[in-house]
C-alpha positions in Angstrom: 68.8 97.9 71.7 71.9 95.7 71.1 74.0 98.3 71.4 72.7 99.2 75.0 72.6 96.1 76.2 76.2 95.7 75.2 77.1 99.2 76.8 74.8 97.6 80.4 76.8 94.3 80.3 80.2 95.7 79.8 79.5 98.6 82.7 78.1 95.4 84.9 81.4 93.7 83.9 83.5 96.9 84.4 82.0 97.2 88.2 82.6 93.8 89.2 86.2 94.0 87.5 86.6 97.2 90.3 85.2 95.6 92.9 87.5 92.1 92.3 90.8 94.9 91.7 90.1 97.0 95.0 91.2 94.0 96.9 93.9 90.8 96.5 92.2 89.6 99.3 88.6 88.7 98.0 89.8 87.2 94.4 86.8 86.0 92.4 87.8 84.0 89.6 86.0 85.0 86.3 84.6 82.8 83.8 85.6 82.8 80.3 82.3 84.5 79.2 83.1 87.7 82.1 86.6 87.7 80.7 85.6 88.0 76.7 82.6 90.4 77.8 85.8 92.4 79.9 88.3 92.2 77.2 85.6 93.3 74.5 84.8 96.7 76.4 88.4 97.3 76.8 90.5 96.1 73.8 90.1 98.9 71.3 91.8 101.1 74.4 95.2 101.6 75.1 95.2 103.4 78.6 95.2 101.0 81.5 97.9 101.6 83.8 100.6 99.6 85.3 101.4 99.6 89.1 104.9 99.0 89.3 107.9 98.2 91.6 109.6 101.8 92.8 113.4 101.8 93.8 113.1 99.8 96.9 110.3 98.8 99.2 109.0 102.4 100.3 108.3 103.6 96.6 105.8 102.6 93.5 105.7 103.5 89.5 102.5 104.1 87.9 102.4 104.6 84.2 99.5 105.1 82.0 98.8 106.8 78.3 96.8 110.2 78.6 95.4 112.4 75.6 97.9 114.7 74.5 96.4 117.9 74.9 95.1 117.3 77.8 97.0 115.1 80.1 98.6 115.5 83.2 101.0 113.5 85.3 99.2 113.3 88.6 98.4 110.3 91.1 96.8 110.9 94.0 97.3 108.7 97.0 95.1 108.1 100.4 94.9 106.1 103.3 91.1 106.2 103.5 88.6 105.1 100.2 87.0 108.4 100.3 90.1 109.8 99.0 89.7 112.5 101.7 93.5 112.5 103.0 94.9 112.3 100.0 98.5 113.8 98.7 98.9 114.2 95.2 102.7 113.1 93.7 103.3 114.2 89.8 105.3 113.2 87.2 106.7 113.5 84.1 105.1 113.4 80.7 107.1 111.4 78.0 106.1 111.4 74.3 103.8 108.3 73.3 104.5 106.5 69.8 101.3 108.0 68.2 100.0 111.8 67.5 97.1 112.0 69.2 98.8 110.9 73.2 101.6 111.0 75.4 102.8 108.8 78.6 102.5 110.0 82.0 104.6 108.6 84.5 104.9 109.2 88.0 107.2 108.3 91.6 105.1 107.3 94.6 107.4 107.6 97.5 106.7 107.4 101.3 104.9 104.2 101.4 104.8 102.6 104.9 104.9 98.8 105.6 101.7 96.9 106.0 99.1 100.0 105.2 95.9 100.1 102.9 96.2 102.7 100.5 93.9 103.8 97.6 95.5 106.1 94.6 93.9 107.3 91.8 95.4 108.8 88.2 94.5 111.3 86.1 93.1 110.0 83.1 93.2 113.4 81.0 89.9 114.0 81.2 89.0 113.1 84.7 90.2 111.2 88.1 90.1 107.3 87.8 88.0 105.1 90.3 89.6 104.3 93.4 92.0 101.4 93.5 93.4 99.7 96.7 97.0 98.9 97.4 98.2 97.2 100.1 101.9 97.3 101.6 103.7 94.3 102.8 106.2 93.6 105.5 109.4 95.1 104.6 111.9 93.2 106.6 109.9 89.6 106.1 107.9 89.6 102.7 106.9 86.8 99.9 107.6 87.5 95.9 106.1 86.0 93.2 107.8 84.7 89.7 105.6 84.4 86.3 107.7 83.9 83.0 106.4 84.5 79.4 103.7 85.6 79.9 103.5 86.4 76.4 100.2 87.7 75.4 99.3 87.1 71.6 101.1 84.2 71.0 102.6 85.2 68.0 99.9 86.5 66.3 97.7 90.2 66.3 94.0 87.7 66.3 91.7 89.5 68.8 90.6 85.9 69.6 94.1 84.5 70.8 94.9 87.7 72.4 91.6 87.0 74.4 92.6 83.6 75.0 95.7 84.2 76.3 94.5 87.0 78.3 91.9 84.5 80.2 95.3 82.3 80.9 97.4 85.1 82.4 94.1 86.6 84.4 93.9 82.6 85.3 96.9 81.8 86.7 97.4 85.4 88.1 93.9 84.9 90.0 94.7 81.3 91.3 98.3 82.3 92.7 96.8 85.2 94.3 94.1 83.6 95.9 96.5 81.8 97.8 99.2 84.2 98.4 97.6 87.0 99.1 100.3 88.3 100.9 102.2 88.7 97.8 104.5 91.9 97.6 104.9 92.5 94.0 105.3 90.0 90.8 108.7 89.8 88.4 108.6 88.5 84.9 112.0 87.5 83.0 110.5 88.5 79.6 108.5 87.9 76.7 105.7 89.7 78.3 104.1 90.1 74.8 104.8 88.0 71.8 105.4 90.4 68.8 106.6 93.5 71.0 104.3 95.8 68.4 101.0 95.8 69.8 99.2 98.2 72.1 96.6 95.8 71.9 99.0 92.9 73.5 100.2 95.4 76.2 96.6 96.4 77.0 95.5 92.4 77.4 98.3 91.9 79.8 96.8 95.0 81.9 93.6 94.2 81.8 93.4 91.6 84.8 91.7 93.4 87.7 94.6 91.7 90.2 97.2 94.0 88.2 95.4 97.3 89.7 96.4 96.1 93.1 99.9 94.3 92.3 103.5 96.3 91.8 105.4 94.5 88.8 109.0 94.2 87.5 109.0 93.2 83.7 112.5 92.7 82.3 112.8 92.8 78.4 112.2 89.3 76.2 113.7 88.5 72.9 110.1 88.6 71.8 109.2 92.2 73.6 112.4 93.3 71.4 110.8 92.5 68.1 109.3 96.3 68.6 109.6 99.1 70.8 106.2 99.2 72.6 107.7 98.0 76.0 109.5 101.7 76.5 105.5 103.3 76.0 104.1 100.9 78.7 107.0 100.3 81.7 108.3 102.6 84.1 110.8 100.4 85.7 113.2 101.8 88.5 116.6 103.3 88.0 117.4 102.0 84.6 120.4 102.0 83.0 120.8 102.9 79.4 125.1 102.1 80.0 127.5 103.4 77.4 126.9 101.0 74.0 123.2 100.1 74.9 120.9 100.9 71.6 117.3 101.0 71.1 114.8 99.1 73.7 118.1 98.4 75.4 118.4 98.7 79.1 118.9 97.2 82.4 117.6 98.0 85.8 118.1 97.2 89.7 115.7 97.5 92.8 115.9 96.8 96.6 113.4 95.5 98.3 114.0 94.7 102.0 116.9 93.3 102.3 117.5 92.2 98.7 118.7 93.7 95.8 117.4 92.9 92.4 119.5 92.8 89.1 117.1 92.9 86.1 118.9 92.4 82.9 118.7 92.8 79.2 120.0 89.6 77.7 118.8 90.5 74.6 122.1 93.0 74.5 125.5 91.2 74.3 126.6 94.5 75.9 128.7 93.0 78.7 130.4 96.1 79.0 127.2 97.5 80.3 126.1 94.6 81.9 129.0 94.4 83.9 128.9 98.2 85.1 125.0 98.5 85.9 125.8 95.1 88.4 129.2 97.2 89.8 127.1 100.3 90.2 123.8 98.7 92.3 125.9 96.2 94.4 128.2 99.4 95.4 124.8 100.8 96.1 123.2 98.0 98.1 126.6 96.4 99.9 124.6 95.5 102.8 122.0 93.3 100.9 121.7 90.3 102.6 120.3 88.6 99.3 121.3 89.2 95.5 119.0 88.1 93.0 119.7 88.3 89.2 116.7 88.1 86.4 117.4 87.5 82.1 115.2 86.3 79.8 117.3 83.4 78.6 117.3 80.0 80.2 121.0 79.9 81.5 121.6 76.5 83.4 117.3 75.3 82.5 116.1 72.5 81.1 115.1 72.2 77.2 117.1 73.5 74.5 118.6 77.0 75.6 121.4 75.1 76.8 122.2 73.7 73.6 121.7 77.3 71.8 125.1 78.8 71.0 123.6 82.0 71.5 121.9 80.9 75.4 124.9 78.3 76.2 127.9 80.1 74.6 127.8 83.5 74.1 125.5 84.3 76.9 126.7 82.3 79.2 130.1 83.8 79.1 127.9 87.4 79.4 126.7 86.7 82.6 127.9 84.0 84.4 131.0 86.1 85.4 128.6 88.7 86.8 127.0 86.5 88.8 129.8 84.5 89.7 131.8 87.5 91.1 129.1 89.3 92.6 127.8 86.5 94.8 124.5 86.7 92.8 122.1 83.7 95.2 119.5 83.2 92.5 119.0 83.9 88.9 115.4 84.1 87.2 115.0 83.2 83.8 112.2 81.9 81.1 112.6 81.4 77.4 112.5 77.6 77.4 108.6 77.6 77.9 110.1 74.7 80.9 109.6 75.4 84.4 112.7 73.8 86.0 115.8 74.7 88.7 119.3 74.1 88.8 121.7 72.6 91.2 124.3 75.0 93.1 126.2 76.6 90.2 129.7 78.1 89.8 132.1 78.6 86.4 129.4 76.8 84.9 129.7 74.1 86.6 127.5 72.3 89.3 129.6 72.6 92.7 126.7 71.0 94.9 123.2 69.3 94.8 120.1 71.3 95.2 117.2 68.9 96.0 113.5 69.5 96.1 112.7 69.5 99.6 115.8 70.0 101.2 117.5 73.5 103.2 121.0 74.0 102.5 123.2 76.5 104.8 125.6 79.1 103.5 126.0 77.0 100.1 128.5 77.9 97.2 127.3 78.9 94.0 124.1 80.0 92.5 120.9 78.3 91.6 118.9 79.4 88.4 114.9 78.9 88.0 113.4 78.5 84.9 110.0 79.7 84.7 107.1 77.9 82.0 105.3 79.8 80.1 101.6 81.0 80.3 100.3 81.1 77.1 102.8 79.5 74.3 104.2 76.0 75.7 105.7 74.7 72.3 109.6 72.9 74.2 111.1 69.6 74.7 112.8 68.5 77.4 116.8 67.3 77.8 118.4 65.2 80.4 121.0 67.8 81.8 123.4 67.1 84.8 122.9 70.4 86.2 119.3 70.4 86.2 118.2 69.4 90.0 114.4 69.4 88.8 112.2 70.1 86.1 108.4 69.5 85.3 108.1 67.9 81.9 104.1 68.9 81.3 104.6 72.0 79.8 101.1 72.9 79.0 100.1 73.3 82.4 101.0 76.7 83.5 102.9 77.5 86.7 104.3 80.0 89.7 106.7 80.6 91.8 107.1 82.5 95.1 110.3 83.5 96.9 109.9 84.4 100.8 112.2 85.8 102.8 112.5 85.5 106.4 115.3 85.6 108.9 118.5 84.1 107.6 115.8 82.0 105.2 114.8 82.0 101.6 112.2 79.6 100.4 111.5 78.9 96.6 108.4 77.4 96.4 106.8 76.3 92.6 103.3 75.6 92.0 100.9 74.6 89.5 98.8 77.6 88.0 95.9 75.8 87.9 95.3 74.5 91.6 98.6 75.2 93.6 99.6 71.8 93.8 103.3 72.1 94.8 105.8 71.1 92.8 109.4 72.0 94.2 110.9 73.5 97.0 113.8 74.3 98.6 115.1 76.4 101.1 118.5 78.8 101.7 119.6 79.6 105.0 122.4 82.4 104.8 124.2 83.4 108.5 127.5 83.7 106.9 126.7 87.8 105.5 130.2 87.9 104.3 131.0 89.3 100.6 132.9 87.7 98.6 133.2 90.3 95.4 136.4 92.0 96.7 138.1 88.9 96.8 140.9 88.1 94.6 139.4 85.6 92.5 136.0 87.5 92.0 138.3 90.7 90.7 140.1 88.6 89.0 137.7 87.2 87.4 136.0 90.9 86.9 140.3 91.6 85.1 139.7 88.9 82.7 136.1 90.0 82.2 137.6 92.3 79.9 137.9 90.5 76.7 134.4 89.3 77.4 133.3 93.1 76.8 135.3 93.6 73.8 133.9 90.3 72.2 130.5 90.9 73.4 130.7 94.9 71.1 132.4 92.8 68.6 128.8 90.4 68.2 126.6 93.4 68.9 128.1 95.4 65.7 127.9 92.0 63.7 123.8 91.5 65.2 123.1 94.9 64.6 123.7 93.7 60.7 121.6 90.8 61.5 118.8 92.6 63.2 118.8 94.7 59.6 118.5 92.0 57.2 115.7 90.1 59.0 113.7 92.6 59.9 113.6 92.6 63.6 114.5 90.0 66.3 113.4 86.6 66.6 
């Protein structure tokens, strides 16, 4: 009898997890006792999907692991619920990390602006229930920014992954419920905290939201520890570069009329760095907006700016990328500190950025640091280039970006009511770019020893890496 009743309460969980993921816009917000009764029926699986960003704004990734005998990389995709109309897209399969499954993962193109669609995947032994996905606004749209997310919190305890699960299904819920018009979510890294876990990647999938919402996950220092983040992403148009080993890789997407520059900044590869960032700007040379994303806190507050690793070596990674390339924003996390630079350039702060203010065609580049959502363990530093930061780190946050016009407006909230904390807005009329300059190429001509040192520290890490067992 125990049994059953279990099997009733997790199927009566199950159906009111669909009916809360068919739609972003009727969030319900579980309580901890739905969520453990959720997480319970699903945690010994390792088969949710994840809805993710496509190339640009007309596209989506789904990926999900299928039995191996058995599975087939097929989504089908509809404009009505009863799946009536629907056109079928398929994949590839890719070899999973076990014997017994493989990954399927499949391109949904053709998507129109502002449409209800429902899609379905083929589990490998039947269709999946119906899932709703709406499209935004492609020329005016709204993004949202969670950092370290990191589910498991350094530990493989069923009870801390459930915890931390309730968090991120929290915070997800709250931000949603007031943004519903949200077009897809980014993460700088550390989605999971050992990087070894199907159970950690199957927590952060198990929010009901996550059916409905496309994501962009770049790689932490913590997803790095292992290789389970190349079993459970299907990012767009990665790039493996030339002396890229392992997990490494970066990636790029357009959305609208930005382009996206996700990086690996667990690589000292700058020779790769540098290249994916030539190849998607010479792509996208009529994005309005560039907008960078690494895991380290570059230019936060807390202690990543007193790393050598973060404020030396790092720093002279990528702040010549972004520097030359007339990169407007850079997303990072690490620091566990939500927090947001002044205009910055060589490193330097070349003008104020202060909450509540617009600034026109401003020089230089100004980095958010996102907090974390379930490990908050910093400190704070009083840095000049820091134009705000909020000091209670064990109060999760968010942050949207939206686009409109000539405009973008950061806005950063409390996860647990959407109090707002910062804002500030960008006004850009002047569309010129600057990267063919002769500064930014020579600055791109000197970049050159930074490559050679940067193979230099990845043959001396890769020693490292050996003798302690992993990454940090």
């Amino acid at each position: 009898m125990k049994k059953v009743l279990a099997i009733v309460l997790a199927t009566l969980i199950l159906v009111s997890a669909f009916a809360i993921g068919t739609s972003a816009d009727t969030v319900k917000k579980l309580t901890r006792e739905e969520w453990d009764t959720l997480y319970n029926s699903l945690k010994d699986d390792n088969t949710l999907p994840m809805l993710c960003v496509g190339a640009d704004q007309t596209q989506l990734g789904l990926v999900w692991h299928a039995p191996k005998d058995s599975a087939k990389a097929e989504v089908r995709l509809a404009k009505s619920e009863s799946m009536a109309d629907y056109v079928t897209f398929t994949g590839v399969i890719d070899p999973a990390d076990n014997d017994t499954q493989v990954v399927c993962r499949v391109d949904i193109t053709g998507i129109e602006e502002n449409t209800t669609y429902f899609y379905q995947w083929y589990t490998g032994t039947e269709w999946s229930g119906t899932y709703e996905y709406k499209s935004k606004s492609f020329d005016s749209y709204k993004m949202m920014v969670i950092g370290d997310i990191q589910i498991g919190g350094q530990t493989e305890s069923a009870e801390k992954q459930s915890e931390d699960g309730y968090t991120w299904n929290s915070v997800l819920t709250e931000a949603m419920s007031k943004n519903p018009d949200i077009s897809f979510l980014l993460s700088p890294g550390d989605n999971t905290s050992t990087g070894k876990g199907d159970n950690e990647w199957q927590t952060l999938l198990m929010p009901p939201l996550v059916r409905n919402l496309p994501m962009a996950l770049a790689i932490g220092n913590h997803d790095k520890k292992g290789m389970k983040y190349d079993y459970f992403t299907h990012m767009p148009n990665e790039f493996y570069g030339e002396y890229f080993t392992g997990l490494d890789r970066d990636f790029y997407f357009r959305y609208g009329d930005t382009l996206y520059l996700v990086f690996d900044a667990t690589s000292a590869s700058a020779a790769d760095h540098m290249a994916m960032a030539k190849q998607a700007v010479s792509e996208h040379k009529d994005a309005k907006w560039r907008i960078a994303v690494m895991h380290q806190a570059l230019f936060g507050p807390g202690y990543g700016n007193i790393d050598p690793e973060t404020g030396i070596l790092l720093n002279a990674v990528f702040t010549p990328i972004f520097d030359s390339y007339d990169v407007d924003l850079v997303l990072t996390g690490h620091s566990h500190l939500q927090g947001r630079s002044h205009f910055m350039y060589e490193s330097s702060v070349v003008g104020k950025a202060e909450s509540g203010v617009a600034y026109a065609n401003p020089k230089g580049t100004i980095y958010l640091n996102s907090n974390a959502v379930c490990d908050h363990e910093s400190f704070t530093l009083p840095l000049p280039h820091v134009a705000y930061e909020f000091a209670e780190n064990d109060v999760t946050t968010y942050t949207t970006i939206e686009f409109y016009g000539d405009t973008m407006k950061i806005k950063t909230f409390r996860g647990d009511n959407s109090e707002l904390l910062d804002e500030i807005s960008i006004l850009k009329n002047d569309d010129e770019k600057k990267e063919d300059s002769f500064l930014n190429r020579l600055h791109r001509f000197f970049y050159k020893f930074v490559e050679l040192c940067g193979r230099i520290y990845q043959e001396i890490d890769k020693i490292v890496v050996a003798n302690r067992g992993g990454h940090f």
